[in-house]
mmCIF file as gemmi writes it, N, C-alpha and C atoms, coordinates in Angstrom:
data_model
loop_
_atom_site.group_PDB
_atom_site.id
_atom_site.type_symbol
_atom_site.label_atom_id
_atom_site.label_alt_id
_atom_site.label_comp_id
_atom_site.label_asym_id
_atom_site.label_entity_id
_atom_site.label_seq_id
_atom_site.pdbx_PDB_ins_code
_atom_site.Cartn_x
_atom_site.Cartn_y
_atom_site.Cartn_z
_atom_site.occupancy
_atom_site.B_iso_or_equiv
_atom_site.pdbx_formal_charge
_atom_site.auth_seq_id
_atom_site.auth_asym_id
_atom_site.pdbx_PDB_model_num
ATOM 1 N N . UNK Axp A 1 ? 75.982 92.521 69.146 1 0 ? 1 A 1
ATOM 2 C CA . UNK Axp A 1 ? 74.773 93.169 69.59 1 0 ? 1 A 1
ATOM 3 C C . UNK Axp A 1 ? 73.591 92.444 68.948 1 0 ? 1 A 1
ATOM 4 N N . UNK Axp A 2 ? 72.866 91.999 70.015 1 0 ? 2 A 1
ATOM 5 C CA . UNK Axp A 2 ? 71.228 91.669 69.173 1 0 ? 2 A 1
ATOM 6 C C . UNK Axp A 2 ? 70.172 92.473 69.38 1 0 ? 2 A 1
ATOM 7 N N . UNK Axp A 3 ? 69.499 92.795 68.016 1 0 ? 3 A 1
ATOM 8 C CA . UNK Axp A 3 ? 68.404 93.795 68.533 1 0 ? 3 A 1
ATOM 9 C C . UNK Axp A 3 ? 66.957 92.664 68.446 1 0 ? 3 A 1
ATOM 10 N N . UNK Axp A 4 ? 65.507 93.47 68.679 1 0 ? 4 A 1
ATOM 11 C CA . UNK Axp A 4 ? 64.855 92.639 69.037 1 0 ? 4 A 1
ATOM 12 C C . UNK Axp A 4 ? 64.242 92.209 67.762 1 0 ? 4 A 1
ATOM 13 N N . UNK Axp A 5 ? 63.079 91.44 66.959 1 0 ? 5 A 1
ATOM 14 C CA . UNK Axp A 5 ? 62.493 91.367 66.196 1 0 ? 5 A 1
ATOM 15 C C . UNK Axp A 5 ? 60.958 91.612 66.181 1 0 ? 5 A 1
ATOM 16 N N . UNK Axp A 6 ? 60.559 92.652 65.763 1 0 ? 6 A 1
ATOM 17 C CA . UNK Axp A 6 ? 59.118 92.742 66.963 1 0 ? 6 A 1
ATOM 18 C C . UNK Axp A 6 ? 58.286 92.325 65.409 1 0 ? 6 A 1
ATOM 19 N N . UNK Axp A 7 ? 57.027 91.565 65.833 1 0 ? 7 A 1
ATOM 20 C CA . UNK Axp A 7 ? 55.776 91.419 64.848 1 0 ? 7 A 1
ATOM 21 C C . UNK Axp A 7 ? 54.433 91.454 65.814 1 0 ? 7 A 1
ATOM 22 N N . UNK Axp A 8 ? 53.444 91.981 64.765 1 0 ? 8 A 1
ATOM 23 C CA . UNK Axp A 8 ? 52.154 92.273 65.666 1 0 ? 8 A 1
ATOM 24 C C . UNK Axp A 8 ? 51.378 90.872 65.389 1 0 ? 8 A 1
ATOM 25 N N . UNK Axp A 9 ? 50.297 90.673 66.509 1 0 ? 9 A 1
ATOM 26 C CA . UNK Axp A 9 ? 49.833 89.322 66.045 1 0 ? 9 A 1
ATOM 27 C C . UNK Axp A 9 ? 49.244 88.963 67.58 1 0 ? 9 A 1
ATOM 28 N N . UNK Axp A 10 ? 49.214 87.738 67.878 1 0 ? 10 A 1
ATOM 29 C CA . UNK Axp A 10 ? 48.723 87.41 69.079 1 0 ? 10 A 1
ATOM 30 C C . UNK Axp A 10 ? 47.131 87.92 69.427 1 0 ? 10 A 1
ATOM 31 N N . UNK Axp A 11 ? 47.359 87.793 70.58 1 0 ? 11 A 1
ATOM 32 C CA . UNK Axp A 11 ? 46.001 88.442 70.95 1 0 ? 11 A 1
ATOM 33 C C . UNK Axp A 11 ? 46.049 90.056 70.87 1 0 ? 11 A 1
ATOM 34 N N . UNK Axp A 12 ? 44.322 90.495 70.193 1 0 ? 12 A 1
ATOM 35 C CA . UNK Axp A 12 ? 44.247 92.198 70.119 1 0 ? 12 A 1
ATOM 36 C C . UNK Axp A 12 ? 45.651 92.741 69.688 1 0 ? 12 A 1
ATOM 37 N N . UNK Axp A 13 ? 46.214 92.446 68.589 1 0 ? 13 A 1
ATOM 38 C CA . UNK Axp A 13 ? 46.914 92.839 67.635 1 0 ? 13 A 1
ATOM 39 C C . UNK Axp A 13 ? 48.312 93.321 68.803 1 0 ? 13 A 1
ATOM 40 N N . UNK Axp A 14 ? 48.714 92.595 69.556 1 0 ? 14 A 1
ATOM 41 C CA . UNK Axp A 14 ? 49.843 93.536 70.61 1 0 ? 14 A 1
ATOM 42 C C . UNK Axp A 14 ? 50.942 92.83 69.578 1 0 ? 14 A 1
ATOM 43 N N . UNK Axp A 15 ? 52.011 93.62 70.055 1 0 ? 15 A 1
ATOM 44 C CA . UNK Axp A 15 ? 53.574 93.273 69.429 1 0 ? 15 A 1
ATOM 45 C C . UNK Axp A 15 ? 53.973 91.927 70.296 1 0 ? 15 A 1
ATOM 46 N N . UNK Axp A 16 ? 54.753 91.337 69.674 1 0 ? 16 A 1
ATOM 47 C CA . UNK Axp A 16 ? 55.399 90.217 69.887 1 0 ? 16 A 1
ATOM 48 C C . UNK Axp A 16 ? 56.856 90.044 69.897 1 0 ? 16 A 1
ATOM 49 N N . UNK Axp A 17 ? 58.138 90.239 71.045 1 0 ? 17 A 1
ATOM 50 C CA . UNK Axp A 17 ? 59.295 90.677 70.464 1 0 ? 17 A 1
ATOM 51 C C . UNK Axp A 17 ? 59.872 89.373 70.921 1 0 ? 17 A 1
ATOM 52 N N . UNK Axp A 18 ? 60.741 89.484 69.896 1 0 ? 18 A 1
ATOM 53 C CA . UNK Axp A 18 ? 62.048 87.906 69.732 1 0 ? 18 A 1
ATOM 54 C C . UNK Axp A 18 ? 63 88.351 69.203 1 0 ? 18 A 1
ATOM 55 N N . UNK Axp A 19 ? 63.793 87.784 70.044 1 0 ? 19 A 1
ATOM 56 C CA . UNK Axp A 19 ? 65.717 87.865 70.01 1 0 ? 19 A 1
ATOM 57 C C . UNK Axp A 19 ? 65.746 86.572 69.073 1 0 ? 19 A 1
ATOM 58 N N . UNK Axp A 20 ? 67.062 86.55 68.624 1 0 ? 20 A 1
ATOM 59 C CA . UNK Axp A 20 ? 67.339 85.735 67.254 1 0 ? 20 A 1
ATOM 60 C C . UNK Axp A 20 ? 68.593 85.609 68.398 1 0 ? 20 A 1
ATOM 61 N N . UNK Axp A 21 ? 68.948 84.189 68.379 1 0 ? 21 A 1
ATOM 62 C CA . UNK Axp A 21 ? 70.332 83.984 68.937 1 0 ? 21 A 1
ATOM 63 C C . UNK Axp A 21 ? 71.283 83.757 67.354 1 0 ? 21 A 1
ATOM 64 N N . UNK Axp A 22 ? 72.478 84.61 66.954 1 0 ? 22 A 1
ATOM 65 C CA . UNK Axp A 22 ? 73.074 84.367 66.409 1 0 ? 22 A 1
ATOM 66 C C . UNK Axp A 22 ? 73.525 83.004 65.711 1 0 ? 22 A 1
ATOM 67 N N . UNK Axp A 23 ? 73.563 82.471 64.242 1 0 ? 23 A 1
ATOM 68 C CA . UNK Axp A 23 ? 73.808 80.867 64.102 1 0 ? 23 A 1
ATOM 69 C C . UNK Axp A 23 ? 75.134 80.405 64.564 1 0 ? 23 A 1
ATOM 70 N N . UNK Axp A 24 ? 75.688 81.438 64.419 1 0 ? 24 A 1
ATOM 71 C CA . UNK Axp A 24 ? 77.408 80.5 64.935 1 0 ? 24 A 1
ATOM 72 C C . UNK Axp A 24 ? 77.298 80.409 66.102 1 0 ? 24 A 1
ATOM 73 N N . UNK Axp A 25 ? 76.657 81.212 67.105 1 0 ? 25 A 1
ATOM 74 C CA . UNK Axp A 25 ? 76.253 80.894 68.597 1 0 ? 25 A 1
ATOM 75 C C . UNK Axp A 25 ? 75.461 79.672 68.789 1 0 ? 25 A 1
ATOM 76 N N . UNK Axp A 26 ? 74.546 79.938 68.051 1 0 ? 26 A 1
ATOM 77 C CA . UNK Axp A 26 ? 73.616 78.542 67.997 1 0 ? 26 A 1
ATOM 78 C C . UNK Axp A 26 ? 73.977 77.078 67.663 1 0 ? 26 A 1
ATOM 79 N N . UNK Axp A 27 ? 74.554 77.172 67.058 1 0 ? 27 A 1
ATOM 80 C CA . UNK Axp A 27 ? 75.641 75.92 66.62 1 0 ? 27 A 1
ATOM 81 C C . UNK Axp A 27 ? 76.431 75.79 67.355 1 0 ? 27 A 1
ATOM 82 N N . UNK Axp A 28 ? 77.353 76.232 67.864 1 0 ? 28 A 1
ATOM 83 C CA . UNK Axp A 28 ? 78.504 75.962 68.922 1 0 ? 28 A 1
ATOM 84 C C . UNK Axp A 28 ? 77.801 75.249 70.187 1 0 ? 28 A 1
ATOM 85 N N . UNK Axp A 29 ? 76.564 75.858 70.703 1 0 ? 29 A 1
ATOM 86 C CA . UNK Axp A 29 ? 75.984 75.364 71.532 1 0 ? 29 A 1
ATOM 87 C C . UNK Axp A 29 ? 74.793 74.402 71.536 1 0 ? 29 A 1
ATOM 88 N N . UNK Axp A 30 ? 74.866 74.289 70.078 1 0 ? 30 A 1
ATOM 89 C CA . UNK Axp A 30 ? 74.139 72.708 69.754 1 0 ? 30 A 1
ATOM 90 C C . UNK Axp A 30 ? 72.35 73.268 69.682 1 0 ? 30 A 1
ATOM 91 N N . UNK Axp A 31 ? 72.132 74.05 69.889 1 0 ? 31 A 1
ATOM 92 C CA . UNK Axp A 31 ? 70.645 74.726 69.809 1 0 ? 31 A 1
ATOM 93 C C . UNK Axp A 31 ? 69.873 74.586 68.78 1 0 ? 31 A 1
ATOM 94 N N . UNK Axp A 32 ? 68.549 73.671 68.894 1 0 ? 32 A 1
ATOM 95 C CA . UNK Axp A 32 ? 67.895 73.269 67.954 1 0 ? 32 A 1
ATOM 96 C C . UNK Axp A 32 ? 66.381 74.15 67.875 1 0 ? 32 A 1
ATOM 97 N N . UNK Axp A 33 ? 65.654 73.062 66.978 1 0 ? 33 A 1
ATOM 98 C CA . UNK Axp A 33 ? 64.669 74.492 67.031 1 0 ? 33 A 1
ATOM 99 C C . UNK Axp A 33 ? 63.192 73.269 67.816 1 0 ? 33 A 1
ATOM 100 N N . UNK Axp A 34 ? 63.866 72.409 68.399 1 0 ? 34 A 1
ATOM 101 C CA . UNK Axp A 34 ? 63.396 71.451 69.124 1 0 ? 34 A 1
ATOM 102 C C . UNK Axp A 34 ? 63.261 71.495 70.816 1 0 ? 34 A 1
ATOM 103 N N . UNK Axp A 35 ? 64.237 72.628 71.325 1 0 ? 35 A 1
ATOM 104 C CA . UNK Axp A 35 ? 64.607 72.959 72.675 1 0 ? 35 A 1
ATOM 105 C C . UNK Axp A 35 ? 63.962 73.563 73.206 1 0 ? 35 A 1
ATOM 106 N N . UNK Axp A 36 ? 63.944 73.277 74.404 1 0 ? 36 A 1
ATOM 107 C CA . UNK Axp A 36 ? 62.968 74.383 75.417 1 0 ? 36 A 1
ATOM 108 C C . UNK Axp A 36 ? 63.776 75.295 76.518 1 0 ? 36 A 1
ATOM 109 N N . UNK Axp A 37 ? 63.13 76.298 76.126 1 0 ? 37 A 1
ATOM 110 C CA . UNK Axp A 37 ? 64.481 77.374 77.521 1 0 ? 37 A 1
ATOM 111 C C . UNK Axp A 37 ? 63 78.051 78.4 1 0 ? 37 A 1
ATOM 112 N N . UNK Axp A 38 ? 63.716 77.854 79.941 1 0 ? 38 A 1
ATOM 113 C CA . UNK Axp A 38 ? 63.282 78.789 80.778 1 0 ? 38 A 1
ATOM 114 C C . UNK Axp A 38 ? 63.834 80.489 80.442 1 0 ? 38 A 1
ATOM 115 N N . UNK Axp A 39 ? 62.741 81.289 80.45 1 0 ? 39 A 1
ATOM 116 C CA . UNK Axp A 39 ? 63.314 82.407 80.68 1 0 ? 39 A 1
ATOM 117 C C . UNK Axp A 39 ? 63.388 83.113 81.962 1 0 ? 39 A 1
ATOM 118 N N . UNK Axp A 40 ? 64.367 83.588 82.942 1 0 ? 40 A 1
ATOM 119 C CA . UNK Axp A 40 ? 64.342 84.447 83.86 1 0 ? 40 A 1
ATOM 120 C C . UNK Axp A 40 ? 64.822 86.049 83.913 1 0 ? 40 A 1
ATOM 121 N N . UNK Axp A 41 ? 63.934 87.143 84.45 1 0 ? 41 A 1
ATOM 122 C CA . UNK Axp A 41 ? 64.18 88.565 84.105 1 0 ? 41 A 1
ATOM 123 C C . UNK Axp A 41 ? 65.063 89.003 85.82 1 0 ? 41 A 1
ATOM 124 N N . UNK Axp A 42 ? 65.967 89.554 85.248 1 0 ? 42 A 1
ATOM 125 C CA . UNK Axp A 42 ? 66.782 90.268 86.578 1 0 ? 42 A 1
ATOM 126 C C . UNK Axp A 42 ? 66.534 91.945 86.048 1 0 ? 42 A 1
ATOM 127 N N . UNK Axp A 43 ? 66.862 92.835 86.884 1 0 ? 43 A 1
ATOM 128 C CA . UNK Axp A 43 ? 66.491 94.22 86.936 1 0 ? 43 A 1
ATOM 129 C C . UNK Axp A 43 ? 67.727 94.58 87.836 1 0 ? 43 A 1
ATOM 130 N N . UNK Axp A 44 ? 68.997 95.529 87.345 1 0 ? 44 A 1
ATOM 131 C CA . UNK Axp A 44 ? 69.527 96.12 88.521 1 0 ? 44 A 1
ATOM 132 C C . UNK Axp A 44 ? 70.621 97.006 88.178 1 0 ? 44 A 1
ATOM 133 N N . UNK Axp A 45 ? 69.888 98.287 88.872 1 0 ? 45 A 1
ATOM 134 C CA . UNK Axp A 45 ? 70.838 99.633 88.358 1 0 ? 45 A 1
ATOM 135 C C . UNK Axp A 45 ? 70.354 99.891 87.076 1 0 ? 45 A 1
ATOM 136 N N . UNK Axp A 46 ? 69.183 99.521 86.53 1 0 ? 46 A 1
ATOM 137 C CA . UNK Axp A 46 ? 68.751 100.473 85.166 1 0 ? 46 A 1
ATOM 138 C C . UNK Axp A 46 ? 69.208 98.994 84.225 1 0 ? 46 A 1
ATOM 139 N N . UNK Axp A 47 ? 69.925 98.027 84.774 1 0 ? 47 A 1
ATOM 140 C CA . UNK Axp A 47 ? 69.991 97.046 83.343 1 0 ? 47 A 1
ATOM 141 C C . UNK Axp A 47 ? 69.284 96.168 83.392 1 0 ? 47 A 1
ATOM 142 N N . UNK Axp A 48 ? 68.719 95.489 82.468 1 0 ? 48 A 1
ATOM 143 C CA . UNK Axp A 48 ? 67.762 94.132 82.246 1 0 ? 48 A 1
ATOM 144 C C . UNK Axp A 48 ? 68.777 92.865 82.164 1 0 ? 48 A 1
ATOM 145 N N . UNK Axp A 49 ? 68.652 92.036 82.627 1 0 ? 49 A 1
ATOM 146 C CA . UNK Axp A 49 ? 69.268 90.572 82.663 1 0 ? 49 A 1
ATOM 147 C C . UNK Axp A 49 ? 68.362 89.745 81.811 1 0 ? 49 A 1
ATOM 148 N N . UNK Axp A 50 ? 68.427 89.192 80.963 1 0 ? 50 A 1
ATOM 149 C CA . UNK Axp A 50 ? 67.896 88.327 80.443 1 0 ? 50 A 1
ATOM 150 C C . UNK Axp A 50 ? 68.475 86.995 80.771 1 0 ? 50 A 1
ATOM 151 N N . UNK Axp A 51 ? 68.039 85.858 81.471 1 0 ? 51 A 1
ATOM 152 C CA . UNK Axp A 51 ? 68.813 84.256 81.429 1 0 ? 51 A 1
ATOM 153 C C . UNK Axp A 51 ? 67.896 83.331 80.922 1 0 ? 51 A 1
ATOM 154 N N . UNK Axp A 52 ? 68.2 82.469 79.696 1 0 ? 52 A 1
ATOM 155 C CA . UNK Axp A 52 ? 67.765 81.237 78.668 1 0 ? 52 A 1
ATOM 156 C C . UNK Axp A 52 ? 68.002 80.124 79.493 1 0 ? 52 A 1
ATOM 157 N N . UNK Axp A 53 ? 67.433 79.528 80.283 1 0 ? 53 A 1
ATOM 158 C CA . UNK Axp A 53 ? 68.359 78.204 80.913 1 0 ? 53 A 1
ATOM 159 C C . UNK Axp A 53 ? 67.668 77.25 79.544 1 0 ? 53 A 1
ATOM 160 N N . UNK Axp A 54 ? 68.357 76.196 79.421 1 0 ? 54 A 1
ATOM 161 C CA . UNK Axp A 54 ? 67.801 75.633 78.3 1 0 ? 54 A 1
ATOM 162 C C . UNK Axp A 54 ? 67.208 74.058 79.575 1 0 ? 54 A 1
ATOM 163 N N . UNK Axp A 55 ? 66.087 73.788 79.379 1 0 ? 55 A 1
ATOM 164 C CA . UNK Axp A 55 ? 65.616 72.629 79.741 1 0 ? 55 A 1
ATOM 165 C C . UNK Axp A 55 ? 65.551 71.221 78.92 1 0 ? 55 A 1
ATOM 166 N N . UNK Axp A 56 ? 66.193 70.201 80.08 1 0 ? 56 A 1
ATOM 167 C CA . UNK Axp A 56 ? 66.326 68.886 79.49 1 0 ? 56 A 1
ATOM 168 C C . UNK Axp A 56 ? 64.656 68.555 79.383 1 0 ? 56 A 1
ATOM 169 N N . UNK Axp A 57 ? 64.546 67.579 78.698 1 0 ? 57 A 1
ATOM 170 C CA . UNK Axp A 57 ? 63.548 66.944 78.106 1 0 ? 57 A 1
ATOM 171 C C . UNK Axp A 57 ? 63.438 65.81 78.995 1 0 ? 57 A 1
């Protein structure tokens, strides 16, 4: 289970939330802190989809 990490900041003090991908996940899949991911939101039946595509450079 990941929960979110929320900090205030940004513009007009709003929250800011970030998922932490696990390190042994992160490692297995080679994930640096150099990478760029698309994010896409799905919605269906009450659940949220979250998808990371990670983009080549």
């Amino acid at each position: 289970m990941v929960k979110p990490y929320i900090r205030k900041g940004g513009r007009e003090g709003d929250e800011t939330y970030y998922l932490n991908i696990p390190r042994d996940i992160a490692k297995a899949l080679n994930i640096t802190k150099d990478d760029d991911f698309l994010l896409s939101v799905d919605t269906k039946d009450g659940e949220i989809t979250l998808c990371y595509r990670r983009v080549k450079k």
